[in-house]
TORKEKE-523494 format. One record per residue (C-alpha): residue number from 1; x, y, z. Coordinates in steps of 0.05 Angstrom, whole numbers. Each point is the difference from the previous one (the first is absolute). Example, Ala and Ser with C-alpha at 12.3 -4.5 7.8 and 13.67 -1.06 7.14 Angstrom:
2
+-----+--------+--------+--------+
!   i !     c1 !     c2 !     c3 !
+-----+--------+--------+--------+
!   1 !    246 !    -90 !    156 !
!   2 !     27 !     69 !    -13 !
+-----+--------+--------+--------+
This chain:
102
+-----+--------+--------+--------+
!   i !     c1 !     c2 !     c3 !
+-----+--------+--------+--------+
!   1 !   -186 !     75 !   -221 !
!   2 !     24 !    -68 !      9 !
!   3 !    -61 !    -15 !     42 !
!   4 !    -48 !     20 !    -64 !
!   5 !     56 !    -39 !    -40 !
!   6 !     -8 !    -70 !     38 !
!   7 !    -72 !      1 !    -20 !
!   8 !     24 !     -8 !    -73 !
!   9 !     20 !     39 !    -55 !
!  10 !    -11 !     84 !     -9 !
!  11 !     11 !     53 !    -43 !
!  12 !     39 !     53 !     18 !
!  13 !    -64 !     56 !      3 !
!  14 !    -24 !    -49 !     39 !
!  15 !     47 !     -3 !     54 !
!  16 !     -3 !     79 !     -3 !
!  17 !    -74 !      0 !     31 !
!  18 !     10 !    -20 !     71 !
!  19 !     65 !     55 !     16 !
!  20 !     -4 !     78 !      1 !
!  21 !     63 !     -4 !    -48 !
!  22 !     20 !     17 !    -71 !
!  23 !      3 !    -50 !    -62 !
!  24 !     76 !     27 !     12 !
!  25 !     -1 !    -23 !     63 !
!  26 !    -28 !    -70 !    -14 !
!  27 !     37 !    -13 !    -54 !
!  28 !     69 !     14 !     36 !
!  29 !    -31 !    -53 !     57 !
!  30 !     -7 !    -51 !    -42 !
!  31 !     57 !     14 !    -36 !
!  32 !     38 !    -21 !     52 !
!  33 !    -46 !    -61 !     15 !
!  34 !     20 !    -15 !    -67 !
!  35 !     77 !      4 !      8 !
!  36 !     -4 !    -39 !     68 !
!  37 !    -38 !    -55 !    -50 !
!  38 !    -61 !     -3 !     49 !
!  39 !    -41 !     38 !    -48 !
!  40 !     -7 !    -20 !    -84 !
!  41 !    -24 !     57 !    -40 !
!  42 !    -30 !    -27 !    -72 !
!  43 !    -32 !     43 !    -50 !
!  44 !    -67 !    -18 !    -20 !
!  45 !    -20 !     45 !    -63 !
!  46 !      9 !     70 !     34 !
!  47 !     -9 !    -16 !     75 !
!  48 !     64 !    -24 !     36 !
!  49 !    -23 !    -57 !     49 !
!  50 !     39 !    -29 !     60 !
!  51 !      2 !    -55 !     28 !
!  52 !     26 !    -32 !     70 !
!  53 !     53 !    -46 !     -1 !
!  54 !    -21 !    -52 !     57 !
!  55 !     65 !    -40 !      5 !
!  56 !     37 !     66 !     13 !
!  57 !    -44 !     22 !     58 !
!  58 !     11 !    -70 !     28 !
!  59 !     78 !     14 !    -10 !
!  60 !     -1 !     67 !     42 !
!  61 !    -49 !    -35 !     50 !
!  62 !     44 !    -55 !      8 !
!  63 !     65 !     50 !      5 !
!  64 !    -39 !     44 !     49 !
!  65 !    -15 !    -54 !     50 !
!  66 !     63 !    -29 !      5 !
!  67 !     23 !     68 !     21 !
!  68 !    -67 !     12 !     54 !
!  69 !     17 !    -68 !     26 !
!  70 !     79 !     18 !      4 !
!  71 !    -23 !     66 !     32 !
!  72 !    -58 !    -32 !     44 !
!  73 !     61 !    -47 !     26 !
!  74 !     48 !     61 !      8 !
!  75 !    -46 !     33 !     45 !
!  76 !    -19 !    -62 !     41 !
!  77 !     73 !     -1 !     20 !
!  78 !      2 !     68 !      0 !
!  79 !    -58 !     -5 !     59 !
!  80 !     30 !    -63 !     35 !
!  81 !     62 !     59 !      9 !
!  82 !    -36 !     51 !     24 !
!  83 !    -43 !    -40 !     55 !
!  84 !     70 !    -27 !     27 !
!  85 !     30 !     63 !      6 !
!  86 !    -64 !     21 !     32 !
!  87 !      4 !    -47 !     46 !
!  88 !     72 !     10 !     16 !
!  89 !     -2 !     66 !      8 !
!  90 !    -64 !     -7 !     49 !
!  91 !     53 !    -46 !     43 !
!  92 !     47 !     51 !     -2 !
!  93 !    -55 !     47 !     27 !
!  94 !    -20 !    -44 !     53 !
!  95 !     69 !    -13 !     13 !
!  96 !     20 !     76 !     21 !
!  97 !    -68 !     14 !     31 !
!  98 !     24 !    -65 !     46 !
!  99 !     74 !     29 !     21 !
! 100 !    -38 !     77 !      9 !
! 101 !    -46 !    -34 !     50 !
! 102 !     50 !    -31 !     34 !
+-----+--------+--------+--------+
């Protein structure tokens, strides 16, 4: 829906065509686009038209890459971890196998 949306304004049949939904359906949908401000519904004589709200996209992109990059980070660190327990556990390993052999 947003999609169709960033291609300009559409009326709310309109948005209806492309999903196996009901007007009901739809209308809740955007309702909520509505209440999270990303979506402005107008009336234009008796068709109810929406329209995308770029700057508020560009908000929740903004928000939503600060938190992949802060979880991109946590699991770089996360890795670096991992691979040195790795390691140290492969000493230990090699360590024991050593003294058995002995």
């Amino acid at each position: 829906m947003i999609e169709r949306l960033s291609h300009g304004p559409a009326s709310v049949h309109g948005l209806m065509e492309p999903f196996a939904l009901s007007q009901q359906m739809i209308s809740k949908h955007i309702a909520y686009l509505v209440r999270a401000r990303i979506v402005i519904k107008t009336k234009r004589g008796r068709e109810s038209v929406c329209t995308l709200r770029p700057e508020a996209i560009k908000t929740v992109s903004d928000w939503a890459f600060n938190y992949r990059r802060f979880w991109e980070e946590s699991f770089d660190r996360l890795e670096v971890v991992v691979n040195e327990m790795k390691k140290q556990q492969m000493k230990q390993a090699e360590i024991r196998e050593e003294k058995e052999n002995e």
